[in-house]
C-alpha positions in Angstrom: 105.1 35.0 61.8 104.7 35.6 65.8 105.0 39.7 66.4 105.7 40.0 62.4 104.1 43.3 61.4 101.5 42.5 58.6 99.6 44.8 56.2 96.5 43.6 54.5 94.9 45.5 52.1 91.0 45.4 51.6 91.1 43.7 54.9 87.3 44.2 56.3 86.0 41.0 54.0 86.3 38.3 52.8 89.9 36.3 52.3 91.7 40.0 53.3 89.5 39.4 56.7 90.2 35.9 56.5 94.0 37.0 56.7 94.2 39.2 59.2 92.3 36.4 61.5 95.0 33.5 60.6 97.9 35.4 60.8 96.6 37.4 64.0 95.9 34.3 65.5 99.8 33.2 65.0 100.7 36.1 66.6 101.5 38.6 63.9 100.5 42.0 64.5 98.2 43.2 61.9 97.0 46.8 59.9 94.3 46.4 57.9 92.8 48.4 55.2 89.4 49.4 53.8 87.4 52.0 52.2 84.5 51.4 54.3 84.8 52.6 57.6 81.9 51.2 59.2 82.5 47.4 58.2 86.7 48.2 58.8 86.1 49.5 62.4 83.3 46.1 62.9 86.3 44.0 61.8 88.9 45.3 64.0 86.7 44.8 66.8 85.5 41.3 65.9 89.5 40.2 66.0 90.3 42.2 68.6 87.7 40.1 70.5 89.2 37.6 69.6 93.0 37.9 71.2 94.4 39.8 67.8 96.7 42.8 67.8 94.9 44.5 64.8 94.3 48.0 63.6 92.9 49.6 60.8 93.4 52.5 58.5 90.9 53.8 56.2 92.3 54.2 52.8 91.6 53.6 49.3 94.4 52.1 47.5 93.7 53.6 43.9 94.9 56.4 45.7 98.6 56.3 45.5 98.4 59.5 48.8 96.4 56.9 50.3 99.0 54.4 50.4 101.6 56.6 51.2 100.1 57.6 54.7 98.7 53.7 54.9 102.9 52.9 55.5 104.4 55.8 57.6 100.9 55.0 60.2 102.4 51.2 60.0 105.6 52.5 61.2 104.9 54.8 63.9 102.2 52.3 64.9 104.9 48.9 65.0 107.7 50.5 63.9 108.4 48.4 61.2 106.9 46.6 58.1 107.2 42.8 57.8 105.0 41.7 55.2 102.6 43.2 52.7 99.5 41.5 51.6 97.6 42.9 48.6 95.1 41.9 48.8 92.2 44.7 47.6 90.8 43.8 44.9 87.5 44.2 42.5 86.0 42.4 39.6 83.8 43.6 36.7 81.2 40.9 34.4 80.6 43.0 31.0 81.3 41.9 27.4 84.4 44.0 26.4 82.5 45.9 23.5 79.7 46.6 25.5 81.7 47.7 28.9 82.5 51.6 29.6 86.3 51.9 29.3 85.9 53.5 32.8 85.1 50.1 34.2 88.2 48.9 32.8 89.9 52.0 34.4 88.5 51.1 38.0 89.3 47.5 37.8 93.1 48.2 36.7 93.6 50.8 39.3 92.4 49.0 42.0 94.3 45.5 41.1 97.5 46.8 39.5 98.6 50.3 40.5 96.6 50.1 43.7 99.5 46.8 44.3 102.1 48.7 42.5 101.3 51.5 45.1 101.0 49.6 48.5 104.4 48.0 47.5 106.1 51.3 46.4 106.0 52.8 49.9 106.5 49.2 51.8 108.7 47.7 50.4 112.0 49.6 51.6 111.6 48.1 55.4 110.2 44.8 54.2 113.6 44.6 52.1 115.4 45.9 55.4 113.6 42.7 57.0 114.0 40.5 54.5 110.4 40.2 54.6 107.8 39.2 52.4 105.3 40.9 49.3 102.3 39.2 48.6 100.0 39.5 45.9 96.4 38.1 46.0 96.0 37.2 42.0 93.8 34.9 40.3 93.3 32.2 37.9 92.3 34.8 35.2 96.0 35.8 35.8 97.0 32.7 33.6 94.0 32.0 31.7 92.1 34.9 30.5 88.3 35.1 31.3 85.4 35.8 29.1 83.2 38.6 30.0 85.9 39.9 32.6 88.7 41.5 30.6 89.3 44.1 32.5 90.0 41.5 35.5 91.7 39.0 33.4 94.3 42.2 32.2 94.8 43.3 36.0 95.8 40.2 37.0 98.1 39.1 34.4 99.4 43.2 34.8 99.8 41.9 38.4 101.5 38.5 37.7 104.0 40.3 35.4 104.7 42.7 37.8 105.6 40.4 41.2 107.5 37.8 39.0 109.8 40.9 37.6 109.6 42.2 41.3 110.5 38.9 42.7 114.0 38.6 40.7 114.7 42.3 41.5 114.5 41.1 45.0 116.2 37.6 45.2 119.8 38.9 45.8 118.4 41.3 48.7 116.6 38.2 50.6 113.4 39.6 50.5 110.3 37.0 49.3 107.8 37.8 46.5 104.3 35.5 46.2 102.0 35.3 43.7 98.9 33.8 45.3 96.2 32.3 43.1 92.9 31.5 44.9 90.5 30.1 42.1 86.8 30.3 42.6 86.7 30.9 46.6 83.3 32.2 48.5 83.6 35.7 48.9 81.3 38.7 48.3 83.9 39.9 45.1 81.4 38.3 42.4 78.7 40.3 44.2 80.6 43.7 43.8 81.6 42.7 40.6 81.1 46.1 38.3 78.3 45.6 35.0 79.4 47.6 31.9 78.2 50.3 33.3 80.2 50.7 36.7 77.0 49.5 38.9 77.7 46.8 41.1 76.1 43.4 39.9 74.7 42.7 43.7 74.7 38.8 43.4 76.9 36.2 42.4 76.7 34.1 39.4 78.0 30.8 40.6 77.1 28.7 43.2 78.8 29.8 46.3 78.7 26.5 48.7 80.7 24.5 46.7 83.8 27.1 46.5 86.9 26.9 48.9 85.8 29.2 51.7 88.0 32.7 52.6 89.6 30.9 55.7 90.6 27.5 53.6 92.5 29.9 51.3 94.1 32.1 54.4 95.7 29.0 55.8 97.2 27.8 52.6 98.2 31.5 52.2 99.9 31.9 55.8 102.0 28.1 54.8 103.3 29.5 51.6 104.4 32.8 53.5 106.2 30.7 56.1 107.9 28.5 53.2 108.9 31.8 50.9 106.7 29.8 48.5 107.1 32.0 45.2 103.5 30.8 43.7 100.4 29.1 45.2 97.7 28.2 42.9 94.4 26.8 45.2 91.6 24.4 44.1 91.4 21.4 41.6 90.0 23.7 38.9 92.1 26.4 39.2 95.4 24.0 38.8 93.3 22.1 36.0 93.3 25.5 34.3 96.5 26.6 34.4 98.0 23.5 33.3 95.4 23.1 30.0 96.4 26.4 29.3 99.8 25.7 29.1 99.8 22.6 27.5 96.2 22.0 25.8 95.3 25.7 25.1 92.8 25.3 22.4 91.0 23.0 24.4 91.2 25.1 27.7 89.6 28.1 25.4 86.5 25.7 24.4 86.4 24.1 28.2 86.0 28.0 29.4 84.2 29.8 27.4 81.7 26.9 28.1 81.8 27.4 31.6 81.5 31.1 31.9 78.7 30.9 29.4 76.8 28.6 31.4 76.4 31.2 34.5 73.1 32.6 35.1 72.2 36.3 33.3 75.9 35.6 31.6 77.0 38.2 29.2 77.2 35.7 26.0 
């Protein structure tokens, strides 16, 4: 990945931040993305202390404009596009017929077409490269979550979407991950939107005994290097995806469990 240009979006936090630092520190050159402006411009500076050719562009990727402009500054900043991480990405905690279909709305456009968008405008010099798309799913992209529909739908949206994407692309060279963290400590679960579009402002599980953001990044950067076409992270989150497959009335009994044990839970 030394000099590759990389795009992460939703870069100022968390495993997008986490990114940008493991790949910068291989020598990619990096944009990343935020809405934020204050916490994107801290983050540039933080790796840019740190030896890593980063900038940022302020952008919001439900925007499809947004993304647009987020591509033609990548190439007249590098001059060309090697790999596009989407990584933006927000969650919701709401009982389905309690939630405001606008929460729904936010979550898909944020996940899905906010991916769909980043990749539209990308993806012509990444296939010129025969580089790399990259999409930061989740667990709930096999096995769908209770109390987090709207997530669960954008992520199997998402997993539809880059495994059609990623045999559209085989005969032109160009890679397609789906990336599948599990339950990893980041501040998502704290932005998570409530049924009524507020943000929750604290996480529900125990954080310290997750995979941290910079586990994930490096198991992330590997499976870029090996044109990996899935990576699914953590003990649990494999255990998951294989119940669901194979045991799948058990795996809805095992879950619901889980997710109903969490502090305030929905249930």
């Amino acid at each position: 990945m030394k000099d590759k240009v990389v795009i992460i979006t939703g870069g100022s936090s968390g495993i997008g931040k986490a990114l940008a630092a493991e790949f910068g520190a291989r020598g990619s050159k990096i944009m990343i993305t935020g809405r934020n402006g204050f916490n994107l411009d801290k983050t540039v500076k933080e790796l840019e202390d740190r030896g890593i050719s980063i900038v940022g562009f302020r952008g919001d990727v439900s925007v499809e404009e947004n993304n647009r402009r987020m591509a033609d500054e990548a190439m007249e900043r590098f001059g060309t596009i090697d790999v596009l991480i989407n990584n933006a990405g927000i969650s919701m905690r709401a009982l389905f017929e309690e939630a405001d279909v606008e929460v729904i709305e936010r979550v898909m456009n944020t996940n899905f077409f906010g991916t769909v968008y980043a990749t539209k405008y990308c993806l012509p010099e990444i296939i010129r490269n025969k580089g790399s798309v990259i999409g930061i799913s989740s667990i709930a992209g096999f096995r769908g979550l209770p109390g987090r529909t709207g997530y669960s739908a954008s992520k199997f949206a998402l997993n539809g979407f880059l495994e059609a994407l990623r045999l559209e692309l085989a005969p032109k060279g160009t890679h397609v991950l789906t990336a599948c963290p599990g339950f990893t400590s980041t501040n998502i679960r704290i932005q998570a939107l409530t049924k009524n579009g507020k943000v929750q402002g604290e996480s529900p599980r125990e954080e310290g005994n997750m995979m941290t953001a910079e586990e994930c990044a490096r198991y992330i950067y590997g499976a870029t290097v090996k044109r990996r076409r899935t990576l699914v992270l953590t003990t649990q989150g494999k255990l998951a995806v294989f119940m669901n497959k194979w045991l799948p009335g058990l795996a809805d009994r095992v879950v619901f469990n889980i997710m109903s044990r969490e502090p305030n839970s929905p249930f």
